[in-house]
N, C-alpha and C positions, 0 to 999 in steps of 0.2 A: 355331483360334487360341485362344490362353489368355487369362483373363482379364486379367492384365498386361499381354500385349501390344496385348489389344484397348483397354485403356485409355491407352497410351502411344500406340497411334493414333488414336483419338477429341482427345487434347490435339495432337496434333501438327496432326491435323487444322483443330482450332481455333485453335493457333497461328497456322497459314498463314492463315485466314481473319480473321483478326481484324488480322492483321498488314495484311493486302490493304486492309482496311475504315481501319487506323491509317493506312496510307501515306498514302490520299490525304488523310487531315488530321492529317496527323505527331501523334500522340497517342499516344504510346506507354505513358504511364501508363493510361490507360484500359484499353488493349489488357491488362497487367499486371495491372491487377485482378480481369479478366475470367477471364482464366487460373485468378488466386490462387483465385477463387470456383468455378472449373469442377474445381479438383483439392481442395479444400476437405478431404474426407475422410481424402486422404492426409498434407497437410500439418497441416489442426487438429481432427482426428480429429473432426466435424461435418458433416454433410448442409449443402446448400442455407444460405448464411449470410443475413443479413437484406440487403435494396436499398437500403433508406432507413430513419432516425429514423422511428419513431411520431408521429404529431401529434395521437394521440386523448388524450381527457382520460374518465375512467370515471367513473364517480358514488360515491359514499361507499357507496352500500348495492351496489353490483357486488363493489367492492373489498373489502366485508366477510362479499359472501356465496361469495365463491370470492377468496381474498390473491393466487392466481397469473392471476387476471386482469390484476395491476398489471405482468405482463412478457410479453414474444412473445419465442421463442428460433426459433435456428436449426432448422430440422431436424432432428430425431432426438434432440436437446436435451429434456429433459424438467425440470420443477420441481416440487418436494415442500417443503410449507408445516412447516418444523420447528416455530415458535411463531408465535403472536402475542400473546405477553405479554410483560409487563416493561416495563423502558421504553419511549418511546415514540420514540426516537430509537437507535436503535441503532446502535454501530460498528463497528469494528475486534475481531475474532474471534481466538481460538486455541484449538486444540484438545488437548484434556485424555482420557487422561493421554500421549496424544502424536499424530503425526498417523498413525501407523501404524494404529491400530486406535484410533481418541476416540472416545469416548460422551461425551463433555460439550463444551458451546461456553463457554468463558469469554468474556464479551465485556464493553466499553464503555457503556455510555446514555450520549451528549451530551449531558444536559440538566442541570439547575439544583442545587443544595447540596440539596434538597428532593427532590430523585428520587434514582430507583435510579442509583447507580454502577456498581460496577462488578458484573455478576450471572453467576449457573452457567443452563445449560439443557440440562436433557435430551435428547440428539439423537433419539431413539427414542420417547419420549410428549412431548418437547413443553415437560416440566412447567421452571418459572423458579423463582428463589432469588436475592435479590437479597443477597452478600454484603458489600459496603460501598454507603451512604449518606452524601453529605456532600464528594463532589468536584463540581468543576465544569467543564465539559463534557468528561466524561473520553473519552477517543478512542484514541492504543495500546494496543496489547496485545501481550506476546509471552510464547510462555512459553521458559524461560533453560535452557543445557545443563545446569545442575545441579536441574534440578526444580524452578524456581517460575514464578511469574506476575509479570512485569512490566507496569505500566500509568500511564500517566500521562495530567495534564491539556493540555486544548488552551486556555491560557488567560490568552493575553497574557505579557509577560517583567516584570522587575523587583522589586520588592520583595514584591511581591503575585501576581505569576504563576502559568504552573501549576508543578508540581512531580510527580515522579515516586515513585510508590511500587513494594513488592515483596512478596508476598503467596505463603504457603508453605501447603500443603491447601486449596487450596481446594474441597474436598467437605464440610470439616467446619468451614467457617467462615463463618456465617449473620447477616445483621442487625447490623452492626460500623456505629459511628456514625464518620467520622473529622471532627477539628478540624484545620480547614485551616489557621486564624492558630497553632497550637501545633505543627500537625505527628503528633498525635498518633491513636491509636485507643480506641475503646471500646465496651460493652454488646453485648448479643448473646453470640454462640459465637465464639470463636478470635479476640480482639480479636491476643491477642497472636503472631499469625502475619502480624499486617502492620508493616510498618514506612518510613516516610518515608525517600527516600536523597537525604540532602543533598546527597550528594559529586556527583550528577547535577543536583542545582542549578534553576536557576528558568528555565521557556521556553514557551515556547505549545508544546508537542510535541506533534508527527505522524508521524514515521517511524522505526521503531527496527528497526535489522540486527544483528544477533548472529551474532560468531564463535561455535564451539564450547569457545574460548580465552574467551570471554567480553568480547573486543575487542567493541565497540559504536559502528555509527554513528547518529547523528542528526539527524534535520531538524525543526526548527521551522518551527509558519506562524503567521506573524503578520503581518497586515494593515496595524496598526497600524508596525512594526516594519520593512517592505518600503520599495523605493525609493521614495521621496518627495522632492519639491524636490532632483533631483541628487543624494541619497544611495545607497549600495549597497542592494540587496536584501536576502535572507535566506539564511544561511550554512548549510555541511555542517560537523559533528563527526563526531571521534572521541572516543572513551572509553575509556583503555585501566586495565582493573584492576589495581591495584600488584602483585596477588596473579593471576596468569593461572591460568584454570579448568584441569583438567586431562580432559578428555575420557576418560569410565567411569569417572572415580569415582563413587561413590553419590551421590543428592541430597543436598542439606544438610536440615538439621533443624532449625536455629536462623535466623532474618535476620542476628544476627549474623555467619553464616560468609560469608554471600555477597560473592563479587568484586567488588560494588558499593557496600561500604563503604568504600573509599576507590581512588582513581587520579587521571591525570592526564589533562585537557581538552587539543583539538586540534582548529584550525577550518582548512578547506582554504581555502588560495590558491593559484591560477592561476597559475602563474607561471614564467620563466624569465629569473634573474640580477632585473636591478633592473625587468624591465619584467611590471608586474601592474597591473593598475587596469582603469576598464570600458573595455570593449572585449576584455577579455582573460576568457574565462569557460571556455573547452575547451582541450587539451590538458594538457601536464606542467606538475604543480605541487610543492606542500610541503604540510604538516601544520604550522602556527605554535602552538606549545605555548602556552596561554594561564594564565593566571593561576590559575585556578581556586576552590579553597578549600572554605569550609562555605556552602554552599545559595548558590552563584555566580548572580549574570544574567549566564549562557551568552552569551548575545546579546548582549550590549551589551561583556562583553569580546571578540568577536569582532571586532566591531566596529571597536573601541578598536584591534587588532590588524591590522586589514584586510585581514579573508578577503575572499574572492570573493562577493559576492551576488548569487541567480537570485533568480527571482518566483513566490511564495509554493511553497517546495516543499512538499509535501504526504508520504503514505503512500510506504515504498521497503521492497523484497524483499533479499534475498541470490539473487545467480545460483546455482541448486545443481548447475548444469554444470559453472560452473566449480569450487566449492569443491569438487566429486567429484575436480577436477584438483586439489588444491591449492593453484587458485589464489583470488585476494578480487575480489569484482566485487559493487559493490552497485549497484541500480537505482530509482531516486524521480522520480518526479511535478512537476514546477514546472507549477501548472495553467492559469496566465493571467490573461486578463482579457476573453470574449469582446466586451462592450460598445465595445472599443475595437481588434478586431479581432487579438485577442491572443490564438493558441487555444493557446497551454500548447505545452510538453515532456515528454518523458521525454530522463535523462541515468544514464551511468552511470559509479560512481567506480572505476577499479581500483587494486588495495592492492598488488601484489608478491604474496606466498606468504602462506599464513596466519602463518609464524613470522616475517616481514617485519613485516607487520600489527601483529602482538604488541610487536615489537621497534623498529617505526616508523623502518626503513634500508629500505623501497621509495621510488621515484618515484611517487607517485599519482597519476593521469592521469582527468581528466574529458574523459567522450564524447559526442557526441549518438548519440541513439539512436531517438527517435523525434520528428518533428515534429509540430504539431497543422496543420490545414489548412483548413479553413471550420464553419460551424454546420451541415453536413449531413460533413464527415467529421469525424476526431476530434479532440474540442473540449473543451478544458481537462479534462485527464485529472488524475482524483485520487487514486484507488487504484492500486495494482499488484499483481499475485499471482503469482510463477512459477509453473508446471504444471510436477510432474517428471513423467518418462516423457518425456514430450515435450520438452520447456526451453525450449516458449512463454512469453510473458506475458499476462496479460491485462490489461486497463487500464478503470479505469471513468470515467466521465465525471461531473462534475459543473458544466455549467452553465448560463447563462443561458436559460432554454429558451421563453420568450416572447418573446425579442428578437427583432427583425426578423420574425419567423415563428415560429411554435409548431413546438417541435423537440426528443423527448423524450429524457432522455439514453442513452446505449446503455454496452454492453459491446462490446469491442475485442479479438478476440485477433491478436497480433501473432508473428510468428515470429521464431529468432533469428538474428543475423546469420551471413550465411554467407561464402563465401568470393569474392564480390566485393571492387572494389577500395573502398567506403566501409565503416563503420563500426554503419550503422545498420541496422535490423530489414529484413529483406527482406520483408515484404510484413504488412500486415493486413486483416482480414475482420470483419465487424460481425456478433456473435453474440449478442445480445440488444440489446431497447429496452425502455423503458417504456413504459404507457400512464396515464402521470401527468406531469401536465407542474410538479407541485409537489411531486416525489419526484426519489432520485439514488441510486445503486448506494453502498454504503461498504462497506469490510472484507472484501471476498473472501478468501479463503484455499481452498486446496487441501488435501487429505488428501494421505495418501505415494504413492498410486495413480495420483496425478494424475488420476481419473475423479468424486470427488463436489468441486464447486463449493459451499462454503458462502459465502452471500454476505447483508449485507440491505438493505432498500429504506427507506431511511430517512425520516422525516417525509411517511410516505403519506398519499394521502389518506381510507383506510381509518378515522386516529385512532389508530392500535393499532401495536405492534409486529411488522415483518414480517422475518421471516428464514428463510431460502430452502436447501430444496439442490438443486443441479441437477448432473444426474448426463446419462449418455448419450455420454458422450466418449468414443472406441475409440480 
């Protein structure tokens, strides 16, 4: 017998018996998991995925004398310590000079006007460079089809908000102080390769998807800002450049040429005909053009406009399944609230065609896609990451992890939908936990391989910056 086939008998086998064990206490979801975990290999290229959350807590000198103690992975799963310098909060990652072959991690520090922002790290020795100082808890990152680095802060909406910037070389631009009440840069090497983009305006920002056209969508989290006494939640944008990118032309060289010096704002509502409001958060909607201007609160004219608000959305990906199709499918995070028995979403938005997108004549349709379901499965998801090769996702958890029971957060990979009759991921399997119950996964990203996982383990309890590759996915 071949080895296919003896593997397609083994699951069949286990079908029938798991099915026999389901019947008599109709649990068919169970039985489904079982499965997902028994064919693991085939569908998320991983051995043996985890059973349960971690509930161990490690000691500060464990964590600092070996970083990959703070995770247990799947099977076959392996993790490689790329640094533990820099700040000491780390986020949201891209990979420089692209994800095909990166040797450099640009990434985020959350932490204060007095720490490192936004910094370079060597993926090969490790070494950090910290090129802006002087945001505040800076958290995206992407880098843009025309060759730069996008990044902005997580940091309330309004006059004082965060704001997004866009930073060109970043290999030759070191020690740049920015002034956040001017907007401006200075000191150091290459001050003048960074530049404040008003035209993206003021939001607590967390998730930024990039067309190849330079169409941009958005999610803000702000807490502050979320449903409160009866008001809406927190909204999706789009961004579309007055000027659309042109896919292979060469990078720019100036801030001034980027597609992100001026466009037009667009916040999603639910909707069909006159009936939107809560209650109404999936299916077909619109794109409500919003007011815009020089350095806008995003948020508050959304608002004013009455987009659609979920709960606190978080980090979102682009499907690159789809966009291989042509088609716009973006994916984010609404992570919850588990104290109140709230474990979060993943949703995702579709655009029409990328020149729909550009042109803003599709129907855009929000979907569920994945639900959260207790403090032992997955629970207020905050990151996302597509894997190509495969066109999994992954999803990282960030929460309450002492509630009710000590419960450490994991990694989620989830598969993508297939041709059943709902909408949503047909199955997910837990492929990492921590063992830090005062740590949380942020910023995963994948290289083009879909095989190294750069990911990091944010506010460990190590004290130190940790960021991770985990590699072993066939």
């Amino acid at each position: 017998m071949s080895r296919k086939l003896a593997t397609v008998g083994v699951a069949f086998a286990l079908v029938l018996g798991l099915a026999g064990g389901a019947a008599a206490g109709l649990d068919w979801g169970r039985t489904r998991d079982a499965l997902l975990r028994s064919q693991s290999p085939s569908y998320f290229g991983v051995g043996q995925p985890l059973a349960r959350s971690s509930s161990e807590q490690i000691t500060q000198g464990q964590a600092q004398a070996d970083p990959t103690a703070l995770v247990s992975l799947a099977s076959g799963l392996h993790a490689r310590v790329v640094t533990t310098k820099g700040g000491v909060q780390p986020d949201q990652i891209s990979l420089w000079p692209n994800a095909t072959h990166p040797t450099w991690l640009i990434e985020c520090n959350e932490g204060g006007t007095s720490d490192p922002g936004l910094e370079r790290i060597n993926i090969r020795t490790g070494a950090e460079a910290t090129i802006v100082t002087g945001t505040e808890s800076c958290d995206p990152t992407r880098i843009t089809p025309w060759g730069t680095i996008l990044f902005a802060e997580e940091d309330g909406s309004g006059p004082s908000g965060g704001r997004a910037y866009e930073l060109i070389d970043p290999l030759h631009t070191t020690g740049v102080t920015l002034d956040r009440t001017r907007g401006t840069f200075s000191g150091g090497t290459g001050a003048q390769n960074l530049t404040t983009l008003t035209a993206l305006g003021r939001a607590s920002f967390e998730g930024f998807g990039i067309l190849p056209t330079g169409v941009t969508y958005i999610d803000p989290d702000d807490p502050d800002f979320g449903p409160q006494n009866g008001r809406a939640g927190n909204p999706y944008f789009k961004f579309i450049p007055s000027t659309l990118w042109t896919p292979g032309d060469p990078p720019i060289t100036n801030p001034s040429q980027s597609p992100y010096v001026s466009g037009t704002y667009y916040g999603f509502q639910a909707e069909s005909g006159s009936s939107f409001g809560q209650g109404r958060e999936f299916g077909d909607g619109q794109w409500l053009r919003l007011p815009g201007g020089n350095d806008p609160d995003i948020e508050q004219q959304g608002r004013d406009a009455g987009v659609t608000g979920y709960y606190r959305p978080e980090d979102m990906d682009i499907d690159g399944t789809a966009l291989a199709q042509g088609r716009v499918r973006v994916c984010g995070a609404d992570t919850g609230d588990e104290e109140a028995h709230l474990f979060g979403q993943v949703i995702c938005i579709t655009d029409g065609s990328i020149s729909q997108a550009g042109n803003n004549t599709a129907t855009p349709q929000a979907e569920p896609f994945v639900f959260g379901g207790t403090s032992q499965g997955i629970n207020m998801p905050d990151n996302v990451a597509f894997q190509p090769g495969r066109g999994n996702w992954v999803l990282h958890e960030d929460a309450e992890t002492t509630f009710e029971f000590p419960h450490n957060n994991d990694l989620w990979d989830c598969l993508p939908d297939g041709g059943d009759q709902d909408l949503l991921s047909d199955g997910c399997v837990r492929v990492g936990t921590l063992n830090d119950l005062t740590a949380e996964w942020t910023g995963g990203i994948f290289d083009a391989s879909g095989r190294h996982f750069y990911v990091s383990v944010q506010h460990n309890i190590s004290g130190a910056a940790t960021v991770l590759d985990i590699t072993g996915w066939q």
